[in-house]
DSSP file (Angstrom, degrees, kcal/mol; ACC not computed):
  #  RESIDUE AA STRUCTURE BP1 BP2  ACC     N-H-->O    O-->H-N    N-H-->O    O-->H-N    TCO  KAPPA ALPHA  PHI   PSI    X-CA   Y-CA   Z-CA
    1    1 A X              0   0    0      0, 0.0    10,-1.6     0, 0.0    11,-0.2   0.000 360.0 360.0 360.0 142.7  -21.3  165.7  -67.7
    2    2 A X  B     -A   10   0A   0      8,-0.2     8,-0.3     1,-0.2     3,-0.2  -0.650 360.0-177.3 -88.9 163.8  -20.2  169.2  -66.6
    3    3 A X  S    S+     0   0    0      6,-1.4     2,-0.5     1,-0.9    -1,-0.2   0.632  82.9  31.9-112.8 -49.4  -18.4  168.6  -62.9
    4    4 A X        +     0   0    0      5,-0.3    -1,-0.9     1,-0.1     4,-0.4  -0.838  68.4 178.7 -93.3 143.9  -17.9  172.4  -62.5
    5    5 A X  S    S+     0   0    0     -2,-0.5    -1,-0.1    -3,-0.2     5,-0.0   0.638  77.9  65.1 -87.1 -45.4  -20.6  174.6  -64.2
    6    6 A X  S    S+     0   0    0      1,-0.2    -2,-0.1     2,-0.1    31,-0.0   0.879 121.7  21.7 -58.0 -20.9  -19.2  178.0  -63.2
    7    7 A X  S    S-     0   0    0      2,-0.1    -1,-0.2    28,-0.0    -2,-0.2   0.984 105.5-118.9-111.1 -51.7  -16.2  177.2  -65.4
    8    8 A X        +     0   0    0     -4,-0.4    -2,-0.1     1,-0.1    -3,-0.1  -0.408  53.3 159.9 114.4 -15.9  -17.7  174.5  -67.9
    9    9 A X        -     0   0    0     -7,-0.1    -6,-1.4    -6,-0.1    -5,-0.3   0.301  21.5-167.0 -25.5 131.0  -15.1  171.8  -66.8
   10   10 A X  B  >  -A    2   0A   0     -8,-0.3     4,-1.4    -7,-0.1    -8,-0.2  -0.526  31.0-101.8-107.3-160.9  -16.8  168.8  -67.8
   11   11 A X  H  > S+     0   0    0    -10,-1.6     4,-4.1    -2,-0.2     5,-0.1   0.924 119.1  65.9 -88.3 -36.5  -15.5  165.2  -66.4
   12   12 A X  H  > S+     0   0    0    -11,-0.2     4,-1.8     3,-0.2    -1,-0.2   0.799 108.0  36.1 -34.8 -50.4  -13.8  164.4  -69.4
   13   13 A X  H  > S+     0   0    0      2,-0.2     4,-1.4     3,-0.1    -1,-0.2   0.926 120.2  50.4 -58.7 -60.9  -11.1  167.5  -68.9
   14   14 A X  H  X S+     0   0    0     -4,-1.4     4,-3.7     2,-0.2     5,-0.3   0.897 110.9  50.4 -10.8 -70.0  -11.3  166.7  -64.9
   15   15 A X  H  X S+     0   0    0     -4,-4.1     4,-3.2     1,-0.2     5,-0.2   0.971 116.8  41.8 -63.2 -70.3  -10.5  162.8  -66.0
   16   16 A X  H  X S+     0   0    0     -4,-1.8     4,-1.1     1,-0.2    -1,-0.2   0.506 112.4  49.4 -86.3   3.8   -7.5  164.1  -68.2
   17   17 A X  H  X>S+     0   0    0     -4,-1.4     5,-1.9    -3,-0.2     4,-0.6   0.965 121.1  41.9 -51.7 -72.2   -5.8  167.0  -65.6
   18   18 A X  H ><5S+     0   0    0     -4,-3.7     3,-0.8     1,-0.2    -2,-0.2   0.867 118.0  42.6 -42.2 -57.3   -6.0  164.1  -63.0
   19   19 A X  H 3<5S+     0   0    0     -4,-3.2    -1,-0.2     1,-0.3    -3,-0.2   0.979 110.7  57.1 -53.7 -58.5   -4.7  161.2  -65.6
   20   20 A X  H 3<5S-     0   0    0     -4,-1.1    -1,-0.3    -5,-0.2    -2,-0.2   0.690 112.2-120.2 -57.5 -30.5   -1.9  163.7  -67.0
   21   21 A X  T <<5S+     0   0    0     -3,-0.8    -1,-0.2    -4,-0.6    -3,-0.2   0.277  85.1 118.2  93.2  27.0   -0.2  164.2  -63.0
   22   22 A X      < +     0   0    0     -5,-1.9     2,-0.3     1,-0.3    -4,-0.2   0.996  69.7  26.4 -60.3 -65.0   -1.1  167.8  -63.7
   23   23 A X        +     0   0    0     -9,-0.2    -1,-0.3     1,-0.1    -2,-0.2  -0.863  55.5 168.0-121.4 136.8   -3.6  168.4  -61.0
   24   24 A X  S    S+     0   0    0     -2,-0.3     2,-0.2    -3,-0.1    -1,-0.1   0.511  71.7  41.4-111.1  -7.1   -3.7  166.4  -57.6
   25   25 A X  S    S-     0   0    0     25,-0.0     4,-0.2    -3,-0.0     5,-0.1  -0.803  87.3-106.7-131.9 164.1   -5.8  168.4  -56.1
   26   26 A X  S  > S+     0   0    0     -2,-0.2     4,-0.6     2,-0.1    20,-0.1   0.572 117.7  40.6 -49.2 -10.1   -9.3  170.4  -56.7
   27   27 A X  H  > S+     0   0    0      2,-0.2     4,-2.7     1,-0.1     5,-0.3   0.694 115.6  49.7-124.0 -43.4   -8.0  173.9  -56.8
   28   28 A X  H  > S+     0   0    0      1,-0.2     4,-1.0     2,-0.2     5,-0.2   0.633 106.4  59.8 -82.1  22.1   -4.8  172.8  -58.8
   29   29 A X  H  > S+     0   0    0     -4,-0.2     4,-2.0     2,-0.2     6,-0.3   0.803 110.9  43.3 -90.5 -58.6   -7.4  171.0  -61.2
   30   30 A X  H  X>S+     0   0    0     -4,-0.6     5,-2.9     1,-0.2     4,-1.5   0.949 108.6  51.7 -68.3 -29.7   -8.6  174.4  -61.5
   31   31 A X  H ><5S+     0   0    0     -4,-2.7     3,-2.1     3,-0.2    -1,-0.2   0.998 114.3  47.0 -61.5 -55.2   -5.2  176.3  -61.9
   32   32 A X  H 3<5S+     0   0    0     -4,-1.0    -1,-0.2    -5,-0.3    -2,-0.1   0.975 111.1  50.8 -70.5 -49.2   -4.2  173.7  -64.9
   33   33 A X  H 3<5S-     0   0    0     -4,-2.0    -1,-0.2    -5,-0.2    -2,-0.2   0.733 120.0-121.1 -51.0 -23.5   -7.8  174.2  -66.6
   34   34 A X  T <<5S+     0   0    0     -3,-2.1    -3,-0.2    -4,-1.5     2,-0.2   0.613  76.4  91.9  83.4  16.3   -6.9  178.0  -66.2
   35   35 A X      < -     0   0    0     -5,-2.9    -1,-0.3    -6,-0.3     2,-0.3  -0.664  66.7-122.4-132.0-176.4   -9.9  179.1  -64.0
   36   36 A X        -     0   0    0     -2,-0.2    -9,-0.0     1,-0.1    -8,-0.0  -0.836  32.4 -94.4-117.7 153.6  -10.6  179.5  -60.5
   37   37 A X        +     0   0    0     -2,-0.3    -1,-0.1     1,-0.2   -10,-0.0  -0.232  40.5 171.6 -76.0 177.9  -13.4  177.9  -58.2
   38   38 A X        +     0   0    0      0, 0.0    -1,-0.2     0, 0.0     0, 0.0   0.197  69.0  19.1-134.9 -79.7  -16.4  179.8  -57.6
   39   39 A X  S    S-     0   0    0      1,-0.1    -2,-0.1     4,-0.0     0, 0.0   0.942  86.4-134.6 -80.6 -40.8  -19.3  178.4  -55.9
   40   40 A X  S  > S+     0   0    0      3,-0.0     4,-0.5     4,-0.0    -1,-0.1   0.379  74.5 110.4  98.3   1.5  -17.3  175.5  -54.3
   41   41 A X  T  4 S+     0   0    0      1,-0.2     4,-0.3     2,-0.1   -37,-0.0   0.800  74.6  59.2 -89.3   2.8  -20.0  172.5  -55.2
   42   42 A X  T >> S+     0   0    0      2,-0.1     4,-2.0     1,-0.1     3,-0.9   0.820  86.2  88.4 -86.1 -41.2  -17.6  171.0  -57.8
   43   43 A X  H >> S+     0   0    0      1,-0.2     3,-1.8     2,-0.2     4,-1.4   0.811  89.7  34.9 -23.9 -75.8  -15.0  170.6  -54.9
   44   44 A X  H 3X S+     0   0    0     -4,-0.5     4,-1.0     1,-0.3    -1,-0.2   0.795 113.4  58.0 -76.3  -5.9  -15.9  167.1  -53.5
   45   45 A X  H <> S+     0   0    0     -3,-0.9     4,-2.2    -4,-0.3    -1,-0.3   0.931 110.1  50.7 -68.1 -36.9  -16.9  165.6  -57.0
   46   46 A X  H <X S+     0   0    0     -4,-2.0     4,-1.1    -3,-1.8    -2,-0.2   0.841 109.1  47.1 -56.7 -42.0  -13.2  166.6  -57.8
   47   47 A X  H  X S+     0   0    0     -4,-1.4     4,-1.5     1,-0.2    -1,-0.2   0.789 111.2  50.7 -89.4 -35.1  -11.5  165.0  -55.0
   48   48 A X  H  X S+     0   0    0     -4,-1.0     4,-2.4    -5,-0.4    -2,-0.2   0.958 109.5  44.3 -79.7 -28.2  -13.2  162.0  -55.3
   49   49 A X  H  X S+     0   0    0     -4,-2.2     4,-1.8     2,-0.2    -2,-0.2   0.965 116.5  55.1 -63.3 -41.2  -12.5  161.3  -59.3
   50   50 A X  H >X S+     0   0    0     -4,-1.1     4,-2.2     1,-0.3     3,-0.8   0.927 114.3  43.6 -56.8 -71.4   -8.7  162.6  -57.7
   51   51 A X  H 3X S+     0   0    0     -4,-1.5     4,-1.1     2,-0.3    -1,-0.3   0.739 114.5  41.5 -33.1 -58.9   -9.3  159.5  -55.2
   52   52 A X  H 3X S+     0   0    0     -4,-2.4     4,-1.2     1,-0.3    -1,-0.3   0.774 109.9  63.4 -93.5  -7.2  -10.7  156.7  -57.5
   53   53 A X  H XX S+     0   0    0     -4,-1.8     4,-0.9    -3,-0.8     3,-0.7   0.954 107.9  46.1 -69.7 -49.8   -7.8  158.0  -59.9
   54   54 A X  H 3< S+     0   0    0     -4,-2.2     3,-0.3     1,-0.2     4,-0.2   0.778 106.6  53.8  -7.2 -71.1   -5.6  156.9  -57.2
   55   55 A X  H 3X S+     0   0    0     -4,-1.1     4,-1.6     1,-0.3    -1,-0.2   0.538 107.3  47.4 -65.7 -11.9   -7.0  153.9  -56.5
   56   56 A X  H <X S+     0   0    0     -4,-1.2     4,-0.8    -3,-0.7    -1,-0.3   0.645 113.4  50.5-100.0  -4.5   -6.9  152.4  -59.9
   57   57 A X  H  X S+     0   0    0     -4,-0.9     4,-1.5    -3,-0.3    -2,-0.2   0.587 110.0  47.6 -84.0 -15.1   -3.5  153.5  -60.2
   58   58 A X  H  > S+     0   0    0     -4,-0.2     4,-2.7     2,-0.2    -2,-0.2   0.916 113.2  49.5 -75.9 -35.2   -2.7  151.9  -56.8
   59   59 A X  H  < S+     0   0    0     -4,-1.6     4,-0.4     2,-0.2    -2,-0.1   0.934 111.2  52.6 -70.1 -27.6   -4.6  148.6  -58.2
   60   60 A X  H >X S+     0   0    0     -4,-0.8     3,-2.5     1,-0.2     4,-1.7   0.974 116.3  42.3 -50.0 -74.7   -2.3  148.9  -61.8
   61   61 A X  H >< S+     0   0    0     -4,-1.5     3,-1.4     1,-0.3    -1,-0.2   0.799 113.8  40.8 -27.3 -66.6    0.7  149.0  -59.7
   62   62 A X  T 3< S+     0   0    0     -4,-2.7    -1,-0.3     1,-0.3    -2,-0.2   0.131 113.8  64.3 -95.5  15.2    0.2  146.4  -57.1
   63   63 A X  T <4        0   0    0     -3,-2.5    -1,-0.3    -4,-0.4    -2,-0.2   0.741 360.0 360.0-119.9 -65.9   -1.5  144.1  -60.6
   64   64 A X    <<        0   0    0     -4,-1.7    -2,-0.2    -3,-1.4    -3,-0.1   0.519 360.0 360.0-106.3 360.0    2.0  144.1  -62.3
């Protein structure tokens, strides 16, 4: 599933930015990917995958 269109990011790339600690945010999601935002509607899909990548890392932690 593409998350940004203007750039092609799909979720898969998104999922491994996020995963790697590259990008923590949308805009450095775009900086790591090598593009810039455009239209802005990818933003809040970004910060929330950013979000639940969080939270399952909080749940890993607080698990072990």
């Amino acid at each position: 599933m593409f998350v940004c269109i203007c750039n092609a990011l799909n979720d898969r790339t998104v999922n491994e930015l996020v995963a790697s600690g590259a990008a923590t945010t949308p805009a450095a999601i775009h900086r790591a990917a090598g593009c810039k935002p455009q239209c802005g509607r990818c933003l809040p899909d970004m910060a929330e995958m950013i979000a639940e990548h969080r939270t399952a890392n909080a749940f890993a932690q607080a698990a072990d």
